[in-house]
Structure formats: structure tokens, C-alpha cells
N, C-alpha and C positions, 0 to 999 in steps of 0.2 A: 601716667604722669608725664607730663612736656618736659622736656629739655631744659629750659629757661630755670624749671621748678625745681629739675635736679640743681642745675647752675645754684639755684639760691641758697639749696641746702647747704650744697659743700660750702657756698662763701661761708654761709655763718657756721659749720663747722671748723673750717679753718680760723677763724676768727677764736672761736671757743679754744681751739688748741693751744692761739697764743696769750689770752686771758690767761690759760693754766698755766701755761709757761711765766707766764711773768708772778702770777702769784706764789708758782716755786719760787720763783728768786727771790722773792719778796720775805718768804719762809725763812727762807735757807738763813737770807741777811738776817731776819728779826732773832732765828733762834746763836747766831755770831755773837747777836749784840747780848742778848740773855745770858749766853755763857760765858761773855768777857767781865759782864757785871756783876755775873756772880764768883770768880775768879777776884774781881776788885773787893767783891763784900769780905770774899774769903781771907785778902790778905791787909785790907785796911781797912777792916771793922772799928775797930778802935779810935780810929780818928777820924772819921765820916758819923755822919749827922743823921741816926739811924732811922727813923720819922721819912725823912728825904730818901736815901736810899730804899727803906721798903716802898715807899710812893714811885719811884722811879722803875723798881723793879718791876711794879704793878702794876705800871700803863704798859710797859714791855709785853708782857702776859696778855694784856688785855689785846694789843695791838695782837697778838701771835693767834690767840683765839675766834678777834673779828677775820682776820685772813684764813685761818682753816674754815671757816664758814664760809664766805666769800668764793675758797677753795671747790669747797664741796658743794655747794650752788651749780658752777660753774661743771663740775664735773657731773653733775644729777642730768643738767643743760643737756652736755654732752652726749650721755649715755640716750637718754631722750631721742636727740636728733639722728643718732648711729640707731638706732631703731626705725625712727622715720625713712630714713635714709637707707637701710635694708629691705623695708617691707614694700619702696618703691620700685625695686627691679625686678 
């Protein structure tokens, strides 16, 4: 394996890592938001417009589920190329 070839893996290695990185944060914020709104359902249920609120909760969800896909993509990637990237040296 050339030099160059290693060079490209690591780039897109490194690239992969901050993909993952940012879809943490990504997580982290979606499941904030989750938890604040369910915190709102918990203490103003009664005066929220309950139709709305489960719809709202649901694209939250929805949003958290496309990111751990997205996540785990991203880390299948990963694993993949630390493989490549092993069985080149």
C-alpha cells in the first residue's frame, strides 16, 4: 500500500470521527429537547393543545431515531475503514 493510500484513509478516517462527533452533539441536544418537553407535557398538560403536543413530541423522536441511524452508519463507516486501515500495515 503507497503512502498517499495510507494518507487517504486516515483523511477520511478523521473525517468519520468528526461526523460521529457532531452527531453526538446532535444526540445529546435532540435527547435535551425530548426531555424538556416532556417535563412541559408533565407540568402543562392541561392547558396545551394535546393533538399538537403529541405531534411535536413525535417529530422529536423521529428527529432522535433518524440521527442514531445516521450515527450508526457512520460508525459501521468507521469500523470498516480501522479495518482497512489495519490490514494495510
Amino acid at each position: 500500500m503507497t503512502s498517499t493510500n495510507s494518507k487517504d484513509l486516515a483523511s477520511q478516517y478523521a473525517q468519520l470521527v468528526q461526523q460521529e462527533d457532531d452527531y453526538v452533539d446532535q444526540l445529546v441536544t435532540c435527547n435535551k429537547l425530548i426531555m424538556d418537553a416532556m417535563d412541559i407535557i408533565a407540568n402543562r398538560a392541561g392547558v396545551l393543545h394535546m393533538d399538537t403536543v403529541k405531534q411535536a413530541a413525535y417529530h422529536l423522536h423521529s428527529l432522535e431515531q433518524d440521527l442514531n441511524r445516521k450515527l450508526f452508519k457512520v460508525r459501521l463507516e468507521k469500523s470498516i475503514l480501522a479495518n482497512r486501515m489495519s490490514q494495510s500495515t
